[in-house]
C-alpha positions as CSV (number, residue, x, y, z in Angstrom):
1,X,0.0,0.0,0.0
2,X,2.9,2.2,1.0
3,X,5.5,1.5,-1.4
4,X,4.6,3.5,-4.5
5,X,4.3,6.4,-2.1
6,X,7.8,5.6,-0.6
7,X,9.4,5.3,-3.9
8,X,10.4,9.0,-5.2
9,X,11.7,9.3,-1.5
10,X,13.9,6.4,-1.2
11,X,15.2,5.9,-5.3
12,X,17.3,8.7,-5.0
13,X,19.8,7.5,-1.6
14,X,19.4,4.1,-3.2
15,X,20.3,5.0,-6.9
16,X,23.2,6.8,-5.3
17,X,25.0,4.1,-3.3
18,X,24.1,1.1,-6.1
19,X,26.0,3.6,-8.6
20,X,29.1,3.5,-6.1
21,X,28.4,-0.7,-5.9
22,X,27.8,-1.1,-9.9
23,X,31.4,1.2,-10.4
24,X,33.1,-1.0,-7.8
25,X,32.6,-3.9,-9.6
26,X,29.4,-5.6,-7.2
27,X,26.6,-7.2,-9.5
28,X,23.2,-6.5,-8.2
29,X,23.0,-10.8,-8.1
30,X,25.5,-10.9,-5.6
31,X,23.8,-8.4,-3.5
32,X,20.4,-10.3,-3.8
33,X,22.2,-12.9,-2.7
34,X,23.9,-11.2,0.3
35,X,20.4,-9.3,1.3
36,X,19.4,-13.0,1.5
37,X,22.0,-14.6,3.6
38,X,21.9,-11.8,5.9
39,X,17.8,-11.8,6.2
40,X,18.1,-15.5,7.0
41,X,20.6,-14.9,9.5
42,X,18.0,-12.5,11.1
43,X,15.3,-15.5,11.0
44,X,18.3,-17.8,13.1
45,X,18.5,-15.1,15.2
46,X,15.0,-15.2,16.3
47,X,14.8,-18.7,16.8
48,X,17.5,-18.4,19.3
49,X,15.6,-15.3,20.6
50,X,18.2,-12.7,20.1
51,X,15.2,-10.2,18.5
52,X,18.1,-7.0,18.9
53,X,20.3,-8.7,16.6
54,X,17.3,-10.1,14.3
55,X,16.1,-6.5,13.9
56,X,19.6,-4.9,12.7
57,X,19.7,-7.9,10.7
58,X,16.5,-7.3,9.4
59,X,17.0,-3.6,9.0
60,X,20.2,-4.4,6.9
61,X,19.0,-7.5,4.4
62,X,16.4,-4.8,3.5
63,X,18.7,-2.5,3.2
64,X,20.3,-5.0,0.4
65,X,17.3,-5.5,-1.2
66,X,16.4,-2.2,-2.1
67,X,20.3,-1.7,-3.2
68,X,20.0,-4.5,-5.7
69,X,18.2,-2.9,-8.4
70,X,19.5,-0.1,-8.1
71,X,22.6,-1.5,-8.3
72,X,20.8,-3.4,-11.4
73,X,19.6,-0.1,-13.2
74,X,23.5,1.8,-12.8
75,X,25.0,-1.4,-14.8
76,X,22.8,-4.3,-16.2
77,X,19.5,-5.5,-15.5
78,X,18.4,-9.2,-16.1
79,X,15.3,-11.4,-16.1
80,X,17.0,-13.7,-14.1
81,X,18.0,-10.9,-12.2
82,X,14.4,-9.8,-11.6
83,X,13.5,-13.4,-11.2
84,X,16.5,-14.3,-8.3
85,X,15.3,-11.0,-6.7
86,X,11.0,-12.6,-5.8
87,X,12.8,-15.9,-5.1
88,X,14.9,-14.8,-2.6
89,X,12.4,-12.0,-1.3
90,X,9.6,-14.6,-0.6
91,X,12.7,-17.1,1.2
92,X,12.6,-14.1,3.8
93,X,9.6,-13.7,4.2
94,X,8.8,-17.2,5.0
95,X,11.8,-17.4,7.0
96,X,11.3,-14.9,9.7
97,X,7.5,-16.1,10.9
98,X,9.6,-19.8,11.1
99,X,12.1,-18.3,13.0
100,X,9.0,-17.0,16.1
101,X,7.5,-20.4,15.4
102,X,11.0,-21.6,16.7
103,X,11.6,-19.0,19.0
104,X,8.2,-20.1,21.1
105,X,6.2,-23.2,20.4
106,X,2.8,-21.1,21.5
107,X,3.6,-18.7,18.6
108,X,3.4,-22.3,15.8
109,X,-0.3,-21.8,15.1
110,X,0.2,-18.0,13.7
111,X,3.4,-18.4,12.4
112,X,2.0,-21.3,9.8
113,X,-1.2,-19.3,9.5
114,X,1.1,-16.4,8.5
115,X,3.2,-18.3,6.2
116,X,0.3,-19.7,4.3
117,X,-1.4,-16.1,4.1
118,X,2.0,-15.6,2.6
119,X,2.0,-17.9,0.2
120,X,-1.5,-17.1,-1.2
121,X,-0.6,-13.5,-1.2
122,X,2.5,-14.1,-3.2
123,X,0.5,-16.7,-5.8
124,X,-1.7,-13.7,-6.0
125,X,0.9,-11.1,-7.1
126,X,2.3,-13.7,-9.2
127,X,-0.2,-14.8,-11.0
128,X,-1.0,-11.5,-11.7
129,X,1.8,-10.5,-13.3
130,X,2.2,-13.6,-15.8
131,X,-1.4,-12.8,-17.2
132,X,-0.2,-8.9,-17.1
133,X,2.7,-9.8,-19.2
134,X,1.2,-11.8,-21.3
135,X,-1.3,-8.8,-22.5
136,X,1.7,-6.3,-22.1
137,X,0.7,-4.6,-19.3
138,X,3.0,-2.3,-17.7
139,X,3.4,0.0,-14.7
140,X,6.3,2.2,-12.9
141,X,4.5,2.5,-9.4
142,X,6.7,0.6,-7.7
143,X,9.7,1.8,-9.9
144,X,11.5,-0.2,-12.9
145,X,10.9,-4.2,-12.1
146,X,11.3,-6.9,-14.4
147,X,7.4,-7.9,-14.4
148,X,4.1,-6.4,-13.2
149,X,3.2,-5.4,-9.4
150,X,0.2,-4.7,-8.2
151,X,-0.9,-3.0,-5.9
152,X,-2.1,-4.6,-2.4
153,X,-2.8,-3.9,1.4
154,X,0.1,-5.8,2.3
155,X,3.5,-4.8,0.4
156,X,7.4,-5.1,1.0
157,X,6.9,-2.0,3.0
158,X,4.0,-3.3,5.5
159,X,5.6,-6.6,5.6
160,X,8.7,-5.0,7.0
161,X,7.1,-2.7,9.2
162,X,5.2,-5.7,11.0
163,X,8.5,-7.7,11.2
164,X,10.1,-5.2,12.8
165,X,7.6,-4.8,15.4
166,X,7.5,-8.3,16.1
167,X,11.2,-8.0,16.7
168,X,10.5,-4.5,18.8
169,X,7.8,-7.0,20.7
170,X,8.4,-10.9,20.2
171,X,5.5,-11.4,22.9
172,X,3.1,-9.7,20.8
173,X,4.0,-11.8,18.1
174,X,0.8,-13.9,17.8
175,X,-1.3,-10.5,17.4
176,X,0.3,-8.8,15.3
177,X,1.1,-12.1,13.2
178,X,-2.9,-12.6,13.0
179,X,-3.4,-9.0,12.5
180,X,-1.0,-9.1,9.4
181,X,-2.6,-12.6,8.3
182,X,-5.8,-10.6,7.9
183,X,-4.3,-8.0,5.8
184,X,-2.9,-10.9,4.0
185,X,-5.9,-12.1,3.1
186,X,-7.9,-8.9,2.1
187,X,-5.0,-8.2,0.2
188,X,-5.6,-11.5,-1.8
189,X,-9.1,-10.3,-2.0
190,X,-8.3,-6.7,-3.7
191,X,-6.3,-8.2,-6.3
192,X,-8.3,-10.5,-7.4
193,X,-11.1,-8.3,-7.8
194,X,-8.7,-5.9,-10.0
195,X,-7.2,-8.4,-11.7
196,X,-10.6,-9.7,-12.6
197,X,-11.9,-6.0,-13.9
198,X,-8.4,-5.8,-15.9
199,X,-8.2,-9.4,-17.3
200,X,-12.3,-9.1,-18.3
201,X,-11.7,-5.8,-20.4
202,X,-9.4,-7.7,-23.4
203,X,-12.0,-10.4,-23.5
């Protein structure tokens, strides 16, 4: 919901430092792939309930993964570029509600209710975009991306904001967890409403 609006504010830092990355020789791949690492170290570190440490971990793999295509638009940008970049986004995501599960068994219940809200959510944006690309839909909300994103409820930013306050307050974890699972769901909802009222008008 947020992160077309967050866009023209954070592009420019970002465009900045992945110039300085791209000129020093780092391929926006390799720092997919280190966002990743780092995000899942953040999910380990929850399981062993050191939520401090998860949330500058956190704080940094995101960090990474905004860096990447801009590191990506300053040299070379690539479908499997675009495609190593959902892959690797959708690992963290999964990872970090695994990680509470871990961390607490009471919190198992909402952390598989949040990873399957997850999983719908993402089969919704996915799905989506194939259809989108197939009738050659395009759209620069959310910046330059290798496919089509639309719009939801629950986006990058929300979904960041949440695991961060789970980190801020692992005890509240099983709210905010449902509260987010919700969204999740409505979010589901939204797009498949407006991908029905797209998809319907070419027929």
């Amino acid at each position: 919901m947020f992160d077309a609006r967050l866009r023209p504010l954070i592009d420019p830092p970002l465009n900045a430092m992945g110039r300085g990355l791209a000129r020093a020789g780092i391929t926006a791949n390799q720092v997919t792939l280190a966002g990743l690492a780092i995000g899942l170290g953040g999910a380990v570190a929850i399981a062993e309930r050191q939520f401090w440490l998860a949330l500058a971990l956190v704080i940094a793999s995101r960090l990474l993964d905004g860096l990447d295509g801009a590191v990506a638009r300053a040299g070379s940008k690539s479908d499997f570029g675009g495609y190593l970049d959902i892959v690797c986004d959708f690992a963290f995501y999964v990872a970090v509600p695994v990680g509470f599960g871990f961390a607490d068994p009471a919190n198992l219940p909402f952390a598989l209710v949040l990873v399957a809200c997850f999983t719908v959510t993402g089969i919704s944006f996915l799905a989506f975009a194939v259809l989108a690309a197939q009738r050659g839909l395009e759209t620069t909300a959310h910046g330059e991306k290798s496919f089509f994103y639309n719009t939801g409820l629950a986006e990058g930013s929300e979904t960041i904001a949440f695991f961060l306050a789970m980190c801020l307050w692992p005890g509240g974890f099983w709210l905010l967890a449902a509260i987010f699972a919700v969204l999740c769901v409505l979010t589901v909802v939204q797009r498949s409403l407006a991908a029905r009222h797209v998809l319907k008008r070419g027929q």
